[in-house]
N, C-alpha and C positions, 0 to 999 in steps of 0.2 A: 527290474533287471532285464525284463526281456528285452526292452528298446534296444538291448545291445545287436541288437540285428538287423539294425537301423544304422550301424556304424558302415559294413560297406559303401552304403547308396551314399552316406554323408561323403567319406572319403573319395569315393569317385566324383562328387559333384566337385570338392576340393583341388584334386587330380585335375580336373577340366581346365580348371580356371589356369592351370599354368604346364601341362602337359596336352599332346596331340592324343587323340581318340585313342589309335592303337598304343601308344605307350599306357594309356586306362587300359585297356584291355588285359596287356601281361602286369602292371603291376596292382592291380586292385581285383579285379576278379576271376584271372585266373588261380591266384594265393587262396582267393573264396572259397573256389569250387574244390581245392584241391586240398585244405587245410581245413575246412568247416563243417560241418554237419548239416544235412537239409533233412533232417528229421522232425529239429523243432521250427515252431510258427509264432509270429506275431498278430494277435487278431485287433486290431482295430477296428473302431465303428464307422458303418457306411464303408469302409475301405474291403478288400479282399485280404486272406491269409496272408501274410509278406514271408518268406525265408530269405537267408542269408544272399541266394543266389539271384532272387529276381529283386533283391534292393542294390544289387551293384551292377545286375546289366537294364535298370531301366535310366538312368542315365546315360546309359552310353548309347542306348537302343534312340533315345531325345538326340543327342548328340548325332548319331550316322543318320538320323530323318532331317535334320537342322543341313549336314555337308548336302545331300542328297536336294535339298533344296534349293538351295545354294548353288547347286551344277558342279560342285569340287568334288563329288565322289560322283560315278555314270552308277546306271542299274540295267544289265541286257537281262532282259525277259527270259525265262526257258520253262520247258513244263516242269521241272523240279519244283519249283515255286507254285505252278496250278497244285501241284501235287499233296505239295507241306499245306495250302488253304485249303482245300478240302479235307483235310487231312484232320488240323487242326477244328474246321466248320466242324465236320462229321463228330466229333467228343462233344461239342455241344449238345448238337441233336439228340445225340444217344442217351446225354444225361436228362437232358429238359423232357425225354420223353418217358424215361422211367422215373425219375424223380420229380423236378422242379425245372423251372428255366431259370430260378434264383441259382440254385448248384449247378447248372450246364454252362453258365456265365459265369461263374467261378472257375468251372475245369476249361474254359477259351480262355479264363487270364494265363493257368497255368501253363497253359500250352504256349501263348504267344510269347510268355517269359524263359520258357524251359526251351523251345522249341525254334520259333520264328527268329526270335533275336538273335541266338549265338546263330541260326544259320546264317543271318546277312554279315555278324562279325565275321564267322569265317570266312565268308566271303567276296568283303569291303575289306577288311583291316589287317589281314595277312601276309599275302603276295602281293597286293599293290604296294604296297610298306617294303618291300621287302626283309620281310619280319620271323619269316621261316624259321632260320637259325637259331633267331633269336628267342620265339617260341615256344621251341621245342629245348636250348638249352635250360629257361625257368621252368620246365614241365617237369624236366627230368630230375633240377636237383631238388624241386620242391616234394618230387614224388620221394626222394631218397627222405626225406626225414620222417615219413611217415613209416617207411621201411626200418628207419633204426627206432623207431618207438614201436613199431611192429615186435621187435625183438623180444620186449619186457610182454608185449600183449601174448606171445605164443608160447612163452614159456611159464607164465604165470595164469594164461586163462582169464586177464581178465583186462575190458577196455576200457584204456586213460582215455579215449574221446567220453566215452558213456560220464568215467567217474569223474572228468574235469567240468562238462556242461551239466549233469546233473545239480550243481552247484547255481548254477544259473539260472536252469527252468526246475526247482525242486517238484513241484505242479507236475510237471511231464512225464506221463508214465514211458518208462522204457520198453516199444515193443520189439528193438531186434536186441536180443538175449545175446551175450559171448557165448561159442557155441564150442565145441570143445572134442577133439576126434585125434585118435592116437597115443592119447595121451595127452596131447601139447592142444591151445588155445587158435581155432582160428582166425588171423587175423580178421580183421573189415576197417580196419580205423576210421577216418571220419564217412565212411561211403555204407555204411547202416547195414552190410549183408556181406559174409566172406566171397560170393559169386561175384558179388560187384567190386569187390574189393579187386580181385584176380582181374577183372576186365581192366581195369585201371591200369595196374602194372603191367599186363600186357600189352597195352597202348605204350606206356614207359618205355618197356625193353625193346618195341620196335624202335621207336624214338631213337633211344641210345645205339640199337646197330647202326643204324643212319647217320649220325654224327661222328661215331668211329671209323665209320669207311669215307665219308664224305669229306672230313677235315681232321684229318690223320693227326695234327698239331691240339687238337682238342681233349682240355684237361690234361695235357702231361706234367703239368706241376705235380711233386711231391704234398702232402699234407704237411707232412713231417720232415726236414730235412734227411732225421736221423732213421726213418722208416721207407722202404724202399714202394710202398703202395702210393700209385698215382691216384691222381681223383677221378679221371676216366674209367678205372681199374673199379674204384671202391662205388664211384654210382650204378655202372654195368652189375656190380657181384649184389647192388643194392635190390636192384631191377627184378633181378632172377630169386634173390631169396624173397624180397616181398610176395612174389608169385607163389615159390611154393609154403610158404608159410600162411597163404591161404587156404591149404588143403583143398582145393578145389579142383576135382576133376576131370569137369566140362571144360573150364577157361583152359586146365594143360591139354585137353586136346586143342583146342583152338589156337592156343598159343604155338605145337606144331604144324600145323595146317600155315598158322601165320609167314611160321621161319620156311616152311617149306617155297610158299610163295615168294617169300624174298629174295631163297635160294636160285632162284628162278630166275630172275631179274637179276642174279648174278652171270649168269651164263651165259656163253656166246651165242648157243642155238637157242634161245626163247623157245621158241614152237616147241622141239625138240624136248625141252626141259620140262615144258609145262606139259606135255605129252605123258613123260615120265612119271612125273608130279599126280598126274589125272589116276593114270595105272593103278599108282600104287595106291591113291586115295581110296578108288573103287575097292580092292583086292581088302582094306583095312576095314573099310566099311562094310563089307558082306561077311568078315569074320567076325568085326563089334556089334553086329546086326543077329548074328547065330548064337553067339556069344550072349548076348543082350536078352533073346526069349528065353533062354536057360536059364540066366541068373534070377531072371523076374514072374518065372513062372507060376510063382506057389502066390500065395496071397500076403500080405504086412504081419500077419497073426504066427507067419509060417518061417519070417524073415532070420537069417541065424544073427547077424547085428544090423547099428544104423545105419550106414551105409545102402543093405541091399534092400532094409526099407524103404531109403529114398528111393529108391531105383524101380521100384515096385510101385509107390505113391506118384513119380511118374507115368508108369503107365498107366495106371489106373485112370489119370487126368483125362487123357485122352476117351477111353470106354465111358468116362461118369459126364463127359462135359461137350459131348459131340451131339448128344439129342436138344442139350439147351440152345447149341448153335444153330439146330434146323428150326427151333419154336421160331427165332425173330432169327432167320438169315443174312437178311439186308444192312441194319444199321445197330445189333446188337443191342445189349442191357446196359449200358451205363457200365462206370468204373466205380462205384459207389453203392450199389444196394444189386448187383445181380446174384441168382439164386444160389447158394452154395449148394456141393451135390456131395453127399456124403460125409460131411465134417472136412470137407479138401476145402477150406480157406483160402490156400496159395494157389497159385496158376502157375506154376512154375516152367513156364512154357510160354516166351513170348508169343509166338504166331496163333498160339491155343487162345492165349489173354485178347490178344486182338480180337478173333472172330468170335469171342465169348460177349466181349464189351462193345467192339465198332461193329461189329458183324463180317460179312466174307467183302464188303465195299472198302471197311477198314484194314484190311488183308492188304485186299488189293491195293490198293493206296499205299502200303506200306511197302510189300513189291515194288510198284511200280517207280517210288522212291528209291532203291537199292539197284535197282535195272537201271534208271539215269544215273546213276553215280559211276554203275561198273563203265557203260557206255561212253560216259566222260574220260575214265582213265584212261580205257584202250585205244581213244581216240587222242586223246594226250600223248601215245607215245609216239605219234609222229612226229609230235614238235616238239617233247623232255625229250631231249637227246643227247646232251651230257651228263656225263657219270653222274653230278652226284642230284641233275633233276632224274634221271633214269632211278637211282637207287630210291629217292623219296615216292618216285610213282609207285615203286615195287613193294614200299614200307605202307605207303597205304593204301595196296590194295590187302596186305597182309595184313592189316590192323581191320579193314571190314569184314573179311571174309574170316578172321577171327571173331569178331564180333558175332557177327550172323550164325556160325556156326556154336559159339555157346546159348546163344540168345534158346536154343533149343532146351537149357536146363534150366533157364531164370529169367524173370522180367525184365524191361529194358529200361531201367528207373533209375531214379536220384542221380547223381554225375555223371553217370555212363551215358543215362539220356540225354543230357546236355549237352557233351563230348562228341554224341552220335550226330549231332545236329550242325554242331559246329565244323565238323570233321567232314560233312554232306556240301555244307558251304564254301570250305577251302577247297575241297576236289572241285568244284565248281568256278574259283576264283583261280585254278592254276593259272602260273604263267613260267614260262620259262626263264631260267638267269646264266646272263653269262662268267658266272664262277666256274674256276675248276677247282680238282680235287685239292684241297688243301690251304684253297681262298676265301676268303670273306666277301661277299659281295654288297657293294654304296648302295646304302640306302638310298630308295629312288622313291620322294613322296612324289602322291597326284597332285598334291597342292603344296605349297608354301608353309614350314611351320609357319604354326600361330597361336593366338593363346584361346582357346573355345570362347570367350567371351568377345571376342572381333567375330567369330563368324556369329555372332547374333546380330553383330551390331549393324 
C-alpha cells in the first residue's frame, strides 16, 4: 500500500508526455502539496525516503534541467542561489558531522527536493507562463476544501487526514496528535501541525485579497441559482474560517501584520502608510513584549492552563537551548540526534532551530535569504506599477513578513517549507504584465507548446 506515494511521480511523468512543465506544476503537485500529507514515507532499497511531495517534483525538477538545457528556459545568476547552496551544503555538514554522511546525504536529498526545486519552479514556471492567476486561483479553491473538512475536524476533535491514511500506512505511528483547545478541535488537515495549518491559510487569504481586488469579475457566479452566496464570497469566508479554526495565535498575529502590509500597498502615500504601519507595529510590540514577561513569569508547574504553558515552554526554549548554541556556534548539531535540554523535544522557534541544528552560519544563511527576497520586492516596485502587479507585490510582501513573523512560534516544515521556497523563487522570477484591473492577461510562453517528449528528442 505504501507504493501509493508513488502515484504523484507516476502521474506527472504521465502529465509530461502531453502537458507543458508549468501546467505539471499546478495540476499534479500543487493538489500534492496541498491535499496530501508529508508525514508518511516510502523506504526503498539503495533509494532515500520518497514522500508524496518529492515524487511529484522530481520529475518536473528532470523536466526544468532538460528546457534549461535545451536554452528554452534562461537562468540569471543571483546571490539568492549562492545563498539556498550553502544553505542546503551546510545540513549536510551539520548532519555528516554529528551523525553519519550516510544521514547528511539523505537530509541534502531532502533539501534539494523540499527546497531547491520548488525554488527554480517558482521561478522558471510562474511569471514566464504567465501563470499567476492562474496559480493562485487552484491554491485558493483547493485550499477551500480542506477548510470545509476543516469544519467536521473542529467540531468533532478529530482528523479525517490522520483517520483516512492511517488505513494506508497501518505501520505508521501517528506522532501529530489532533490537539484540542476551547473546546473545539484544532484544525491541521493534511499539513501535520495546527501552526502549519494557519501559515497555509494565511498564504490562502492573502491570495484571495489579490484576486478580489485585482479581477473584480472573479468568482461572481452563484453556487446556487437559488442562493444568493457567490463563490468568491464562499472561498474568501473559507480562507478566514480555516484560519481561525486553527486556534493559532502566532499565525493571527501574522496574519495582521500581513493585512497590515497589504493595507499599505493600498495607499496613495506608501511611505506615509508604511510609516504608520511601522508606529503602530512598534507601540504593539512593547505592550506584547510587557505583556509577554508577565504572562510567562512563573514556571510550566505554576501555569493556570495550556495555553500559558505554551507560552512559558517558549520561553524557556530560548534560556535551555542558547548554551548548546555557544558548544558548536558555527555549523550546529544536525536535525537528527542534537541534545534535548530539559525534556523540550520541540524547538518551537524557527531561528532558535536553525542555530541549534545549522549553527549562527545557518542563521545567517537563512537571513541573508529573506534580505534578498525583501531587496527584490522593493526593488520591484519601480517596475510593478500597475494595480494589480502593485497589489501582488504588496500580497507578498505580506505573506513573508507573515511568515517570518510567526516562524517565531513554530518550525518552518512540511508545506510551509516548500511553499517558503517556491514563494522565494517567484519573488525572484517577477515580471511585470500588462493587464489591468479586471483583465486576464495572454499567456506568453518562452517557448513553443510542446509535448516534453520532443524536447528530449
Amino acid at each position: 500500500m505504501k507504493l501509493v506515494i508513488l502515484l504523484p511521480g507516476l502521474l506527472a511523468c504521465l502529465a509530461l508526455a502531453r502537458r507543458t512543465v508549468p501546467q505539471v506544476l499546478l495540476d499534479v503537485y500543487l493538489p500534492t502539496i496541498l491535499l496530501l500529507p508529508m508525514y508518511f514515507d516510502l523506504r526503498l532499497k539503495h533509494l532515500p525516503p520518497l514522500l508524496f511531495s518529492e515524487t511529484a517534483i522530481l520529475p518536473i525538477g528532470i523536466a526544468m534541467a532538460a528546457l534549461l538545457a535545451s536554452r528554452r528556459l534562461t537562468w540569471q545568476w543571483s546571490l539568492t542561489d549562492i545563498w539556498i547552496a550553502l544553505f542546503v551544503i551546510l545540513v549536510g555538514i551539520s548532519e555528516s558531522r554529528q551523525t553519519n554522511t550516510h544521514t547528511g546525504g539523505l537530509d541534502i536529498f531532502s533539501e534539494l527536493t523540499g527546497a531547491v526545486l520548488p525554488y527554480m519552479a517558482g521561478r522558471l514556471l510562474i511569471e514566464p507562463y504567465r501563470l499567476r492567476t492562474a496559480f493562485i486561483r487552484r491554491f485558493v479553491v483547493l485550499l477551500s476544501f480542506i477548510a470545509v473538512v476543516g469544519l467536521y475536524e473542529f467540531k468533532s476533535g478529530r482528523s479525517v487526514t490522520q483517520a483516512l491514511w492511517k488505513h494506508v500506512f497501518p505501520d505508521e505511528p501517528i506522532i501529530w496528535p489532533q490537539q484540542m483547545r476551547w473546546g473545539f478541535g484544532r484544525i491541521a488537515g493534511p499539513y501535520a501541525q495546527s501552526i502549519l495549518c494557519a501559515m497555509i491559510f494565511l498564504i490562502g487569504l492573502l491570495f484571495c485579497m489579490w484576486l478580489r481586488r485585482a479581477y473584480p469579475q472573479w468568482g461572481t457566479r452563484r453556487f446556487f441559482a437559488y442562493l444568493p452566496l457567490r463563490i468568491r464570497t464562499a472561498i474568501f469566508a473559507a480562507m478566514i474560517a480555516g484560519l481561525l479554526m486553527t486556534q493559532s495565535r502566532g499565525p493571527w498575529l501574522g496574519a495582521i501584520l500581513a493585512i497590515a502590509i497589504v493595507w499599505v500597498g493600498r495607499q496613495r502615500d506608501t511611505r506615509r502608510a508604511a510609516w504608520k504601519v511601522t508606529a503602530a507595529a512598534v507601540v504593539l510590540l512593547a505592550m506584547s513584549w510587557g505583556y509577554a514577561n508577565r504572562y510567562t513569569s512563573g514556571t510550566i508547574a505554576q501555569a493556570k492552563n495550556l495555553e500559558q504553558q505554551d507560552a512559558i515552554y517558549r520561553r524557556e526554549l530560548l534560556k535551555n537551548y542558547i548554551p548548546i548554541v555557544k558548544e558548536r556556534p558555527l555549523i550546529g548539531w544536525g536535525i537528527t540526534d542534537y541534545p534535548v535540554m530539559h525534556d523540550q523535544f520541540s524547538i518551537d522557534n524557527e531561528y532558535l532551530l536553525l542555530a541549534v541544528t545549522q549553527g549562527l552560519i545557518g542563521l545567517a544563511l537563512f537571513v541573508l535569504i529573506n534580505v534578498e527576497n525583501w531587496r527584490r520586492m522593493l526593488r520591484a516596485m519601480r517596475w510593478m506599477t500597475g494595480p494589480a502587479d502593485r497589489a501582488f507585490l504588496f500580497c507578498l510582501m505580506g505573506i513573508m513578513g507573515g511568515i517570518l513573523a510567526t516562524l517565531t512560534t513554530v518550525y518552518l516544515g512540511m508545506q510551509v517549507f516548500y511553499l517558503f521556497f517556491l514563494l522565494t523563487g517567484w519573488i525572484h522570477g517577477l515580471q511585470p504584465t500588462d493587464s489591468v484591473s479586471g483583465s486576464e492577461p495572454e499567456p506568453a510562453l518562452p517557448y513553443q507548446p510542446q509535448r516534453f517528449r520532443r524536447v528530449l528528442a
